[in-house]
C-alpha positions as CSV (number, residue, x, y, z in Angstrom):
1,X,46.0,40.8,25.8
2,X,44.5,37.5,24.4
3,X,46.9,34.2,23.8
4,X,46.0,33.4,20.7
5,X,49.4,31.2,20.7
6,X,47.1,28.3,22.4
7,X,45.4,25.9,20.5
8,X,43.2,26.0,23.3
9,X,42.4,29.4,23.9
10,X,39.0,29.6,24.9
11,X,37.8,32.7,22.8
12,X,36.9,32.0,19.2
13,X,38.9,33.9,16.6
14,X,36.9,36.1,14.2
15,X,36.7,34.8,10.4
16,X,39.2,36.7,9.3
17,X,41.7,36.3,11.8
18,X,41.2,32.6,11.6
19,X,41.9,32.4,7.8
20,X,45.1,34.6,8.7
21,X,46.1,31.9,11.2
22,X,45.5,29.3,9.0
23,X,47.5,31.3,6.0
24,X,50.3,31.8,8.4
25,X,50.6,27.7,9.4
26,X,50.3,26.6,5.8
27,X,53.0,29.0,4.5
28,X,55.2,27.9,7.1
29,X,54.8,24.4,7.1
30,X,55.1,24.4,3.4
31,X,58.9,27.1,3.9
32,X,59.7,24.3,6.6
33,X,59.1,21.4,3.9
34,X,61.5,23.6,1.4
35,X,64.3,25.0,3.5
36,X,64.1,23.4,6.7
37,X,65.3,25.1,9.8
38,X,66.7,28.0,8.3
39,X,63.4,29.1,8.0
40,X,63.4,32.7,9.8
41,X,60.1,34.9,10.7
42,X,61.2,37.2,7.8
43,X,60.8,34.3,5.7
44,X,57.2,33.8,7.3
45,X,56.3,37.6,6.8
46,X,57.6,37.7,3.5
47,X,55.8,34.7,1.8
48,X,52.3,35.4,3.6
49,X,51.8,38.5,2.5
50,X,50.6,39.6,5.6
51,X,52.3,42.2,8.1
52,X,54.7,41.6,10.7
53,X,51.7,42.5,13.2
54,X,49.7,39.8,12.1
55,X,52.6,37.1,12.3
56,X,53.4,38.2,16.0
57,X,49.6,39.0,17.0
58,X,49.1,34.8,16.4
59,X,53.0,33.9,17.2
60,X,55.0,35.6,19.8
61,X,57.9,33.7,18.9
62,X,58.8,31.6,16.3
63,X,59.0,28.6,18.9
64,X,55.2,29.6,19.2
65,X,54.8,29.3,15.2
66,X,56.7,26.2,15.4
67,X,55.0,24.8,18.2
68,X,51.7,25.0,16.4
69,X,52.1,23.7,13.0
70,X,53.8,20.7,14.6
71,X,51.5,20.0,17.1
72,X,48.8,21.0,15.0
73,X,49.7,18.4,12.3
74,X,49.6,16.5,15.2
75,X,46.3,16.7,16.3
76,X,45.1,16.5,12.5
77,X,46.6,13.0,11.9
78,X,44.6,12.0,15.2
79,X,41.6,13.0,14.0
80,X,41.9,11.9,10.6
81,X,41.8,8.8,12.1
82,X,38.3,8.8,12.8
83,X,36.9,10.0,9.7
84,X,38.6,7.7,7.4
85,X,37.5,5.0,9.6
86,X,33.9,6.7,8.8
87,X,34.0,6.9,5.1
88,X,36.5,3.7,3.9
89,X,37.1,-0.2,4.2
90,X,39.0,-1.1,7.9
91,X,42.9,-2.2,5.9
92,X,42.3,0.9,3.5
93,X,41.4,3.4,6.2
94,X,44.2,2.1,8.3
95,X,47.2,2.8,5.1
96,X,45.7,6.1,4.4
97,X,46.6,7.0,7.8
98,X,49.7,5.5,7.9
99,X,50.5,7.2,4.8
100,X,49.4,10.6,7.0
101,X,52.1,9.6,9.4
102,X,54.4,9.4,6.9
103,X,53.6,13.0,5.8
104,X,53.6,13.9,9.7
105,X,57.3,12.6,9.3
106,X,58.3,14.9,6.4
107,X,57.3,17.7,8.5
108,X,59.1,16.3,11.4
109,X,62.2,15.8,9.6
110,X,62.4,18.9,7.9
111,X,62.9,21.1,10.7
112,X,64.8,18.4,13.5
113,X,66.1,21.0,15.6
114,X,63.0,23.5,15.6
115,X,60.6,20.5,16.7
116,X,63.4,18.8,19.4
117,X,63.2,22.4,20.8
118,X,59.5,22.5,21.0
119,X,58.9,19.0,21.9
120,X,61.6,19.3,25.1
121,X,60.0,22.5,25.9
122,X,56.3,21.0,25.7
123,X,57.0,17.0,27.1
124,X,53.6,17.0,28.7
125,X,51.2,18.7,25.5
126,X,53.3,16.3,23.1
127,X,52.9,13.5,25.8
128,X,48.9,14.0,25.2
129,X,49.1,14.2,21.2
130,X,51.4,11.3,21.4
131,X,48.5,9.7,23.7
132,X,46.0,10.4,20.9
133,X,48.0,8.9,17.9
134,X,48.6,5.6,19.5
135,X,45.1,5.7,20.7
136,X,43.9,6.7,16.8
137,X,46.2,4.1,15.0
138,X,44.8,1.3,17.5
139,X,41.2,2.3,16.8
140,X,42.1,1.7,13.2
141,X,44.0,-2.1,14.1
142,X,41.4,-3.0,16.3
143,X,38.9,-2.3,13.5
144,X,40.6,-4.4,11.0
145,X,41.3,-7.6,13.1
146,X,37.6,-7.1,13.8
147,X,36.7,-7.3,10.8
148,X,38.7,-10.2,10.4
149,X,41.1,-8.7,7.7
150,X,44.0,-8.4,9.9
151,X,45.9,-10.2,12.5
152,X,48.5,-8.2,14.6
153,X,50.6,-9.8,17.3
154,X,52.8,-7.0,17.9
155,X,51.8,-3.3,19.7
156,X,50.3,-1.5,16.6
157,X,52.5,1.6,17.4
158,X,55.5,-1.0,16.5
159,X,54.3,0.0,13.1
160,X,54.8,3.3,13.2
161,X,57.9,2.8,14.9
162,X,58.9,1.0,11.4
163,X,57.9,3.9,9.7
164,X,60.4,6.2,11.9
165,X,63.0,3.6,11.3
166,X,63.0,3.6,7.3
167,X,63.2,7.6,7.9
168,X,66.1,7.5,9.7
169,X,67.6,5.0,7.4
170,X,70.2,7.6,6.5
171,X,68.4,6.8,3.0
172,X,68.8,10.5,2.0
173,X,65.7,12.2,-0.2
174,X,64.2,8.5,-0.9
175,X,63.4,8.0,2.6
176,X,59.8,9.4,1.7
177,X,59.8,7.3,-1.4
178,X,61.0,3.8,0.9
179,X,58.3,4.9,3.9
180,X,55.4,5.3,1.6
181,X,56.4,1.9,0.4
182,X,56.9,0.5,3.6
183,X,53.5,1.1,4.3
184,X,52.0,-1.1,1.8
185,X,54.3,-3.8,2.8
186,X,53.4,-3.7,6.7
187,X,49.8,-3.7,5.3
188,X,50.6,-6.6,3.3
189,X,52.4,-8.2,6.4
190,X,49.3,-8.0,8.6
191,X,46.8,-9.1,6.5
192,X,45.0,-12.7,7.2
């Protein structure tokens, strides 16, 4: 039997079982998002539409489902890095992305105890993603100060760490509202 568990499981998934996966991970991430961990795969089942053979065919385990919505919000915020570089101005590209992460942080947040469990479970995957956001954010700083828009004397992955700390503010539900702020004021603090 396949692993389709694995973001990097070699065989392709037919169409249909692709938009199924896909289904499954945006249901879930938006049940996380709404109820947090409480979230059960009933819950998944339940607001797919699909059958329970179709939830367990892409996710053994709910750790599995888990594991790749987070991780796969993940890799998306790395990548987006890339083509907002591609299609907007170096400061703007860099605070859409930083806006990302703060959407990469409502997930996060939503569901503390399902993604400590993955992430202590899978230290070295997470190790690499975590690899490939600093990596993505200082491809988007290195861009500005090239461009001569920004001037950072400070690792740019202290920004994000900024972020993280107005989430964990103990702010309650305006933390989102305060980190999306935050953003433009770290923007604003790095400008020349």
């Amino acid at each position: 039997m396949s692993d389709e568990n694995s973001s990097s499981s070699p065989r392709k998934l037919r169409a249909d079982a692709q938009r199924n996966r896909d289904h499954i991970l945006k249901v879930a991430r938006e049940a996380f998002a709404e109820r947090g961990d409480s979230v059960t795969f009933d819950d998944i089942v339940k607001l797919s539409g699909l059958g329970v053979g179709t939830l367990y065919r892409h996710f053994r385990t709910r750790e599995a489902l888990v594991e790749a919505m987070y991780f796969g919000e993940i890799e998306k915020l790395a990548a987006a890095a890339g083509e907002l570089a591609k299609s907007l101005p170096p400061v703007e590209a860099l605070r859409q992305w930083m806006l990302l992460f703060v959407d990469l942080l409502v997930t996060k947040y939503s569901m503390p105890s399902s993604v400590n469990a993955i992430v202590g479970s899978a230290t070295a995957r997470y190790g690499t993603l975590s690899d490939m956001v600093e990596a993505a954010i200082g491809g988007l700083v290195d861009r500005g100060v090239a461009s001569g828009e920004i001037s950072l004397s400070f690792p740019p992955l202290d920004l994000l760490r900024a972020l993280a700390g107005v989430a964990n503010s103990g702010a309650g539900d305006q933390w989102v509202e305060n980190a999306r702020r935050m953003v433009d004021v770290l923007i604003a603090g790095i400008r020349t």
